[in-house]
C-alpha positions in Angstrom: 3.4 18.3 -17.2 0.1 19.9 -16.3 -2.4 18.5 -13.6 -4.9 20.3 -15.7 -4.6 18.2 -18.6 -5.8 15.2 -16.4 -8.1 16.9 -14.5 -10.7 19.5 -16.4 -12.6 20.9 -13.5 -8.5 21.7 -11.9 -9.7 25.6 -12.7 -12.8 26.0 -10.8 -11.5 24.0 -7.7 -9.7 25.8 -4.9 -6.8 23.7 -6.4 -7.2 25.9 -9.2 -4.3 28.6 -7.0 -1.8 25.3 -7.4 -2.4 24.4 -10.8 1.3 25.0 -12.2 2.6 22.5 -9.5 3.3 19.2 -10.4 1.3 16.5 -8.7 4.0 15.4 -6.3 5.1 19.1 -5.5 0.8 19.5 -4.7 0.6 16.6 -2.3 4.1 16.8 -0.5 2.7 20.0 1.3 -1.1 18.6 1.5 -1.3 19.4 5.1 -0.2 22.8 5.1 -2.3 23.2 1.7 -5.6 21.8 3.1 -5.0 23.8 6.4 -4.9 27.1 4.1 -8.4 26.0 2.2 -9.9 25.6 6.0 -9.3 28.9 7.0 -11.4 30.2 3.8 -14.7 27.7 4.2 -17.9 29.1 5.3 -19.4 27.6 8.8 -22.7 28.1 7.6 -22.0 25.5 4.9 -19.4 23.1 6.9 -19.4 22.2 10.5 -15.5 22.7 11.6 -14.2 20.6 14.6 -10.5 21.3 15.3 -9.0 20.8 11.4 -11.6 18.7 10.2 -14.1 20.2 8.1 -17.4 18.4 7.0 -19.8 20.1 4.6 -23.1 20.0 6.0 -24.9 17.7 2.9 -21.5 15.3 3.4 -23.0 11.5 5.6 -20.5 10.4 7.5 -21.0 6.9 9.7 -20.4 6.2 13.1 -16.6 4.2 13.0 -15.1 6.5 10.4 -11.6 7.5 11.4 -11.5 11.1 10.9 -7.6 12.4 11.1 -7.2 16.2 10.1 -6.3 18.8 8.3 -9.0 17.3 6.4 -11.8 18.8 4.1 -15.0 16.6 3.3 -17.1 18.7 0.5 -20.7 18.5 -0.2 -22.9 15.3 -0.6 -19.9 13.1 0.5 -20.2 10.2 1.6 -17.7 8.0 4.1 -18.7 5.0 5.6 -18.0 3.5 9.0 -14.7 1.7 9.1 -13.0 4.4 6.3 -10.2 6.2 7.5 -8.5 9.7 6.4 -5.3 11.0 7.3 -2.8 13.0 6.2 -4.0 16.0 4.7 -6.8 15.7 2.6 -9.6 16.9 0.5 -12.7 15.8 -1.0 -14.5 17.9 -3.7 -18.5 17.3 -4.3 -20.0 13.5 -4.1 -17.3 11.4 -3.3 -17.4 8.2 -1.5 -15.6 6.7 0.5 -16.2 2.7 1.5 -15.7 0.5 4.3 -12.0 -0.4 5.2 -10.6 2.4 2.6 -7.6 4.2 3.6 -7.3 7.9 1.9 -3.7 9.5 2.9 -2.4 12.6 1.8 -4.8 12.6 -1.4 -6.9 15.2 -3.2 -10.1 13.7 -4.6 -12.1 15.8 -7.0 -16.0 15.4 -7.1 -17.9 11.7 -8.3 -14.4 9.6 -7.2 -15.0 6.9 -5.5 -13.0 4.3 -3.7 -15.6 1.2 -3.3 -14.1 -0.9 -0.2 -10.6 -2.0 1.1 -9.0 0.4 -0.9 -5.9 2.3 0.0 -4.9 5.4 -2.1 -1.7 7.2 -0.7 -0.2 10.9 -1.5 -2.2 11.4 -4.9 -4.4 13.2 -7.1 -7.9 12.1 -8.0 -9.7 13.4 -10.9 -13.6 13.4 -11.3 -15.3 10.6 -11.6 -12.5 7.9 -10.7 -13.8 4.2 -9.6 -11.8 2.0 -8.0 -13.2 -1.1 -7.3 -12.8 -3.4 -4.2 -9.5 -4.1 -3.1 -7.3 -1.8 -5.2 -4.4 0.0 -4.1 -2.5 3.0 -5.4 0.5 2.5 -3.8 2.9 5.5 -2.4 6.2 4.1 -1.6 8.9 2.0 -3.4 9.7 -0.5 -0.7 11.3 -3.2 -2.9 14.4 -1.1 -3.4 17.1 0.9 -1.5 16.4 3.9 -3.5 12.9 5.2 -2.4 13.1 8.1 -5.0 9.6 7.9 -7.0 9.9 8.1 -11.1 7.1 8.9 -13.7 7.7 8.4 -17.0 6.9 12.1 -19.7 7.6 11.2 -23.1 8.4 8.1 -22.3 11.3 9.0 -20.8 11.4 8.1 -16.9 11.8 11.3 -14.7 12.9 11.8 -10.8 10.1 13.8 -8.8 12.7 14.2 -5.9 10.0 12.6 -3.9 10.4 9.5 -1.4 5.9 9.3 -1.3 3.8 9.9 -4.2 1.3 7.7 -5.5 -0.1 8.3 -9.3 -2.4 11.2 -10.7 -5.5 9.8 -12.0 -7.4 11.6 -14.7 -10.9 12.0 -15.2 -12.8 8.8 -15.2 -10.2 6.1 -14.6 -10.6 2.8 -13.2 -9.0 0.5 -11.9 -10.4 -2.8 -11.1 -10.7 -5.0 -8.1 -7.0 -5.6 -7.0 -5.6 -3.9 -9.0 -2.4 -2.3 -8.2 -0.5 1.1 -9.8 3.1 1.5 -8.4 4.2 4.6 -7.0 4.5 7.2 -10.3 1.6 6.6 -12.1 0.4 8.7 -14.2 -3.3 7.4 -15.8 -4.6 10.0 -18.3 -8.2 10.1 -18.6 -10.4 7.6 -19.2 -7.9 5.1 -18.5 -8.7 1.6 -17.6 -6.8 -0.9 -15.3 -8.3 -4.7 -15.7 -8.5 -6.5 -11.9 -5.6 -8.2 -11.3 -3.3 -5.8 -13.4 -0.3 -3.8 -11.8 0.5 -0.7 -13.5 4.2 0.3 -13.0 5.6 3.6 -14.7 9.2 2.3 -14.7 8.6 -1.4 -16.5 6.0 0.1 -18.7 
């Protein structure tokens, strides 16, 4: 599978030198990936602070819990009570509400996670809502197996992974409380009703 095929603008990102990876092989390194993309920013356009990077058009509130390696791009926005972690980066105008969790995640530019929202070891394409409430969850608790599946061809696949979350194309939403199960993979456009729980390996 190809993250480009979710994700259009994968080729003019600074993702774009990662692009064969899968998206679990992208995020399992995220630290040590985002800490190579620090070393090449500009600090006339970010102000750097130990491994936290923060474009200078990015608005981030007082109460925002800032953990590094961590890359905020321009015109961000992350609001007080929002907390990063992980190793993660944020392409142009993304937002981040109040009580949302991102870990280990990249986000590419217009995603937005509204409020109480916690998105764990992923990949975000453009443009992604997700509304109050909704999780993308990273980690199969409910069995003694933690291996994460997707599902290619319908066909259910091991990532050798214990944490990954989904890769969300372009434009997907998912509505409030909604839920997608470690594995997900939501090609674009793709729309998850409030409520719903998307799970690769019961689908």
């Amino acid at each position: 599978m190809r993250i480009a095929d979710y994700i259009q603008d994968l080729a003019d990102s600074p993702l774009a030198q990662w692009a064969d990876l899968t998206p679990w092989a992208l995020v399992v390194n995220a630290p040590e990936r985002v800490s190579a993309l620090l070393a090449q920013l500009s600090p006339d356009e970010y102000e750097v602070r130990g491994d936290v990077a923060v474009h200078r058009t990015a608005q981030v509130e007082d109460g925002a819990v800032l953990k590094g390696p961590l890359i905020i791009g321009p015109g961000c926005f992350i609001a007080a009570g929002a907390y990063l972690r992980g190793g993660c980066w944020l392409g142009e105008g993304c937002i981040i509400g109040p009580g949302a969790e991102l870990k280990t995640t990249f986000m590419f530019g217009g995603s937005k996670l509204a409020h109480f929202n916690f998105v764990g070891d992923s990949v975000l394409g453009c443009g992604v809502n997700l509304e109050a409430g909704s999780i993308i969850a990273n980690y199969r608790n409910e069995r003694a197996d933690k291996g994460v599946n997707v599902r290619i061809n319908d066909q259910l696949q091991a990532t050798g992974c214990d944490k990954f979350g989904a890769l969300l194309g372009d434009g997907v939403r998912l509505g409030a409380n909604a839920v997608v199960a470690p594995g997900g993979l939501l090609l674009p456009g793709t729309v998850i009703r409030r409520l719903a729980l998307y799970d690769c390996e019961v689908a």
